[in-house]
N, C-alpha and C positions, 0 to 999 in steps of 0.2 A: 895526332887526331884530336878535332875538340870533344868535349866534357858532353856538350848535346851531340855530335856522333857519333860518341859511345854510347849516352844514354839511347838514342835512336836506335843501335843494333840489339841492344839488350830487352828493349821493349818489343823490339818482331820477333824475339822469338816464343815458340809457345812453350805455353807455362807447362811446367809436369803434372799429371796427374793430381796428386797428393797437395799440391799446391794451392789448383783450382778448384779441390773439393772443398777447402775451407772457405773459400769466398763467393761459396751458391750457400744460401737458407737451405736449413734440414727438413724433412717436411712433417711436423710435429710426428706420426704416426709411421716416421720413416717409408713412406711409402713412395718407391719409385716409378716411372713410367714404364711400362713394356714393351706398350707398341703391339705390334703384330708376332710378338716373342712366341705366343703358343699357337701359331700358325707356319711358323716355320720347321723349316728341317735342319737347319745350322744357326750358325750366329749369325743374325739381322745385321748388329751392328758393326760387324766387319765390312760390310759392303756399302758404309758410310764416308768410306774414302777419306780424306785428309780430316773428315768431326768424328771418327770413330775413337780418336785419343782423347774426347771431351767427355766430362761425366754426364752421363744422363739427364742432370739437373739442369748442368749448363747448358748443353745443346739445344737441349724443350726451350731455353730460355729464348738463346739464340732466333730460333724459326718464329718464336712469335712475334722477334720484330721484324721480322720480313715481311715485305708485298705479297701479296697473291701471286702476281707475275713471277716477284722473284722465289716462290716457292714451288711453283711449277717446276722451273729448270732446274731448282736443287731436286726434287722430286722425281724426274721425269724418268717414263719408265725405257730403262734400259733395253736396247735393241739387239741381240749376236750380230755380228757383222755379215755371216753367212745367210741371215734369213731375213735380210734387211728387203723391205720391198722398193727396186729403183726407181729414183724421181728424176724426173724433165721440165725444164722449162715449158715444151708442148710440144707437139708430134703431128706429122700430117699423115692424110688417111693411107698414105702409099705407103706411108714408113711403118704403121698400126700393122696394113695388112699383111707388110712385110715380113715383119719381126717379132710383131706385140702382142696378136690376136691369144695368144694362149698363153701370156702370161699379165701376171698384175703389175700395176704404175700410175707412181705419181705422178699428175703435171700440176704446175706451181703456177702456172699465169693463167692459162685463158678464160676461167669466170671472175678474174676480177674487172675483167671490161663489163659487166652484166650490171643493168641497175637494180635486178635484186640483190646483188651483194652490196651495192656501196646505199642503197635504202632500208635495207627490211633488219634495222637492229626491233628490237622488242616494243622499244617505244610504237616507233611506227607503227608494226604489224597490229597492236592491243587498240591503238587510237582505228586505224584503217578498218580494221579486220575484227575487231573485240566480240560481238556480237553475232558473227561467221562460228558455225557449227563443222567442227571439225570430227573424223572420227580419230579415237582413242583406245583400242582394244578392238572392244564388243558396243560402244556409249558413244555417242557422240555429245560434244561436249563444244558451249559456246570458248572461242579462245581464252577470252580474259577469264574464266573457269578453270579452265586446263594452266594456265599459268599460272594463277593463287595454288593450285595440285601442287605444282613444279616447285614453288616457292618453300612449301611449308610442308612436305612430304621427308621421310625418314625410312619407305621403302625397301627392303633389300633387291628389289624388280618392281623399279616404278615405270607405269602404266605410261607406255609408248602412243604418241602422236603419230598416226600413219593413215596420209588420206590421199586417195587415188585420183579425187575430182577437187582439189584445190583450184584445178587451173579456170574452169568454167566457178566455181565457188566466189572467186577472186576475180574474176573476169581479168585475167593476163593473156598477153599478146605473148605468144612464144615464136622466137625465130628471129633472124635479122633483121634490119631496120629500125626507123625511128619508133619509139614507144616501146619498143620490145621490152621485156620483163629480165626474160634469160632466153640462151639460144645454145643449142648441143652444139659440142665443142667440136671441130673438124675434122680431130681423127675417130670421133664418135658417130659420125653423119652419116652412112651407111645401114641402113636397118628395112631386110628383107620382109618384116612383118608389115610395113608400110603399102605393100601393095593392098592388103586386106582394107584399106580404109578405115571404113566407122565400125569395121566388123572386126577388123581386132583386138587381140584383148587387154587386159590393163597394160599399162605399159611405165606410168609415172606417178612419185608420189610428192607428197609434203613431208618432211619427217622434222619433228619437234622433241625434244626430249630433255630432261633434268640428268646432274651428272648420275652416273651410274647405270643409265636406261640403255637401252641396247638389243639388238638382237642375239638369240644362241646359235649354232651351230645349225646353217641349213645352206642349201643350192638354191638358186635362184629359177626361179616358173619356167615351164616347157621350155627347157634348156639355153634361155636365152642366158645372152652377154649380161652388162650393168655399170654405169658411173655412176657415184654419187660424190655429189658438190657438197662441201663444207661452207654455205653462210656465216656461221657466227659459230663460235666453239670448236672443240676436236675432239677425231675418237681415235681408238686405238682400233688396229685390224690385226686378225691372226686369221691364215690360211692356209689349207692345202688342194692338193691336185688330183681330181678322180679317175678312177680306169676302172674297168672288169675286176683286174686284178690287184686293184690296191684298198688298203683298208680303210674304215672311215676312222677321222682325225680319234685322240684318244678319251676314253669317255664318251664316247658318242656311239649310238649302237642301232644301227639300219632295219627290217623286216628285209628278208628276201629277195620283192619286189623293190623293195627303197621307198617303197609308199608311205612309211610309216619312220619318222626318227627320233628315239628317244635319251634326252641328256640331263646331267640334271638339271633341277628345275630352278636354279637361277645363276647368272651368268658367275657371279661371287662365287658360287660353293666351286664353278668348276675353276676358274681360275684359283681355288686353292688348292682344287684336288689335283686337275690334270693340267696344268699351264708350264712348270717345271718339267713335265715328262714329253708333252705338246713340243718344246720346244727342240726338243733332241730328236725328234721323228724326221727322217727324211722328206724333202719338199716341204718342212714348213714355211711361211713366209710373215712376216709382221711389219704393220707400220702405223704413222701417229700421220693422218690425215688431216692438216691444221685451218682455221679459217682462209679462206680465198684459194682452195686447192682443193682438186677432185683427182677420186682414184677410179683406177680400172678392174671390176671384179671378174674373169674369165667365165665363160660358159660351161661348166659343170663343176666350179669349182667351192668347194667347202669354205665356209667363212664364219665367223663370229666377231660382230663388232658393238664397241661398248664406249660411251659420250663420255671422257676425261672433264666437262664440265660441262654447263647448259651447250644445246647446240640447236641449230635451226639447219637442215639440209633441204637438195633434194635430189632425188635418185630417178634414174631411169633405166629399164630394161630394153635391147636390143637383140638382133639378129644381124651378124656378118657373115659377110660370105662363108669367109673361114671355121663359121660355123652352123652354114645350113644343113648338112647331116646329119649332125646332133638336134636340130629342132624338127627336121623332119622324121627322125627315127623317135624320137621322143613323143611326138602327134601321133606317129602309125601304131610305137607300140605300147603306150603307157594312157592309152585315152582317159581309165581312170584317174589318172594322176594331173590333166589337162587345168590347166585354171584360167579364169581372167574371161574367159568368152562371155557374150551373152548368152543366157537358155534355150534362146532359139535358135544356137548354131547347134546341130547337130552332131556333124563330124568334121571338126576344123580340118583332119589331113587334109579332106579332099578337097575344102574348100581353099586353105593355101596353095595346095600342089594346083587347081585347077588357075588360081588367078595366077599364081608364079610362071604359069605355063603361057599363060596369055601374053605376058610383060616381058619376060624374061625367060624366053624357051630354050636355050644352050644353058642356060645356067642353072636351070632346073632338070637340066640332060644329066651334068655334070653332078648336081645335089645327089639326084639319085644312084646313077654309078658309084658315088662314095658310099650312100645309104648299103648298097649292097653288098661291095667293100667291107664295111663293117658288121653289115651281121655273118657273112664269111668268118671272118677274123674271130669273132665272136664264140661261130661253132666251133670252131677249127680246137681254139683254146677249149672249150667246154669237153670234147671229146680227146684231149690232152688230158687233161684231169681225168677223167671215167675212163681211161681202160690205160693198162700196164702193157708194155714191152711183151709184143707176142700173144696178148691176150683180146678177147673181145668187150667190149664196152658194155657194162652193166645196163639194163631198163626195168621197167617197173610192168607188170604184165598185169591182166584184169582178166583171167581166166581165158578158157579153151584157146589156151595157146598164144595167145596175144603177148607179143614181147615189144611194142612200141617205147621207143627210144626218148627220153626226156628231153624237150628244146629246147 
């Protein structure tokens, strides 16, 4: 063997310890990195994989000569295999309703045919759009505003981009054909609230965000479905699946009704506090949603999602079949809880159920057979709980006699 292929084998291998500490600088005041050391609950740096036998010194050294890009994938946040959310190349609407409607999924191709994905990086949108008032919380804010935010913010919950009339804002052509903007993806193309016309309610936004913005932990409006398209950036998803009788995700803590959901109050603390216990809960689910790919968020399903770096999206809420008893039972029994109408709708049920009935009168036969279906099910359970083996079922009485039974 020659002299340089021994040298060769003796240079790949890594130096010990001891070794490598002499040839990183001290740092006058011995002061080492920690990192996120007093955030964890074990050793950080064991879960540094083949740079955990690197001193501290060196490693920091290491990452700062790497790209951004390539600090990502050293970085990237690890998934369990069991709670991985699955991706597709793309789905058609037979196979959605076949198999997919109630669960979440990636599809990897079909907005990258969209010329807002292959136009709208930042330059564009600031030159086109800069002076387009967007809303941002509570503020509406011209773009190139809200971008110098985005730039030069330190945040621990920075103030999220979310506007529901980008589309006329922007004057965009949605739907097939030439000039088109963006078009809903084909196993997305089914949405029962469509009958309502100009009378239904929100249904699509713009979302803009710096990295760390994000939403907490909520269900999406009068039970609808939801994609949202990744433009430019990525986030991370964590999800679960709702019932009567399942509990909300951890850390998150419901009213009653559900009207009301309290977590804390920025996406950070709980990813420190509850993301480790989060992810041992039955039905959780996680995934990194990346530029030129949109996910599928289920109808009634829990979600928290948070921008890994700058991201431009856009999202839209639906109705499928497979889940018109859930929007219907949501309209009949939570009217408080209704969003998105105009003031002048009074009682969308009957305004759905009446146009549904007009359009599509078997499948509104059908909507409601289930609707009844489930509040069946519903009591059947609730009266499981309140009363024991051989005994009669507890109620709340209001004098002279009155023992009426709680719904």
């Amino acid at each position: 063997m020659s002299s340089t292929s021994q040298r060769g084998d003796r240079e790949s291998k890594p130096l010990p310890n001891y070794m490598a500490r002499h040839l990183v600088p001290v740092h006058p005041f011995d002061v080492k990195p920690l990192g996120n050391l007093y955030a964890a609950n074990g050793n950080i740096k064991a879960k540094a994989g083949v740079f955990a036998f690197l001193p501290d010194e060196l490693l920091s050294q290491i990452l700062e000569w790497l790209e951004p890009s390539n600090l990502m994938q050293v970085g990237c946040t690890y998934i369990p295999p069991g709670n991985t959310i699955s991706r597709f190349y793309d789905l058609s609407l037979e196979e959605f309703a076949k198999s997919w409607a109630d669960r979440p999924f990636i599809l990897t191709h079909p907005i990258q045919a969209w010329r807002a994905y292959m136009q709208w990086s930042i330059d564009h949108l600031l030159e086109t759009y800069g002076d387009t008032k967007f809303r941002a919380e509570a503020v509406d804010w011209p773009l190139k505003d809200y971008w110098d935010y985005m730039g030069d913010n330190q945040d621990e919950s920075p103030l999220y981009l979310f506007d529901h009339s980008f589309v006329e804002k922007m004057n965009l052509k949605v739907g097939q054909g030439e000039g088109s903007h963006y078009s809903i993806p084909e196993c997305f193309g089914e949405d029962l609230f469509d009958v309502l016309g100009n009378q239904r309610p929100d249904r699509r936004w713009l979302i803009i965000g710096p990295a760390r913005s994000g939403s907490t932990f909520h269900k999406d409006p009068n039970a609808t479905s939801a994609w949202n398209a990744v433009l430019r950036g990525s986030k991370y998803w964590i999800m679960f699946p709702s019932s009567p009788s399942s509990i909300p995700p951890p850390g998150v803590y419901v009213s009653e009704d559900q009207s009301e959901v309290t977590s804390p109050l920025s996406i950070t603390e709980w990813l420190l506090e509850f993301h480790a216990k989060a992810r041992q809960t039955p039905g959780c689910m996680e995934g990194i949603c990346k530029e030129g790919e949109v996910l599928h968020v289920p109808s009634g399903w829990w979600h928290l999602v948070v921008n890994l770096e700058p991201s431009i999206a856009i999202t839209q809420n639906f109705v499928p079949k497979a889940h018109l008893a859930n929007a219907l039972a949501f309209l009949k029994d939570k009217p408080e809880q209704v969003s998105g109408f105009r003031s002048d709708i009074k009682d969308p049920y009957e305004l759905f159920v009446g146009r549904l009935g007009e359009k599509y009168p078997e499948l509104l036969k059908e909507g409601l057979a289930r609707l009844e279906a489930l509040q069946t099910n519903k009591k059947r359970k609730w009266d499981e709980v309140t009363k024991a083996d051989g005994e009669e079922g507890f109620g709340f009485g209001f004098g002279d006699g009155d023992n009426e039974e709680v719904p």
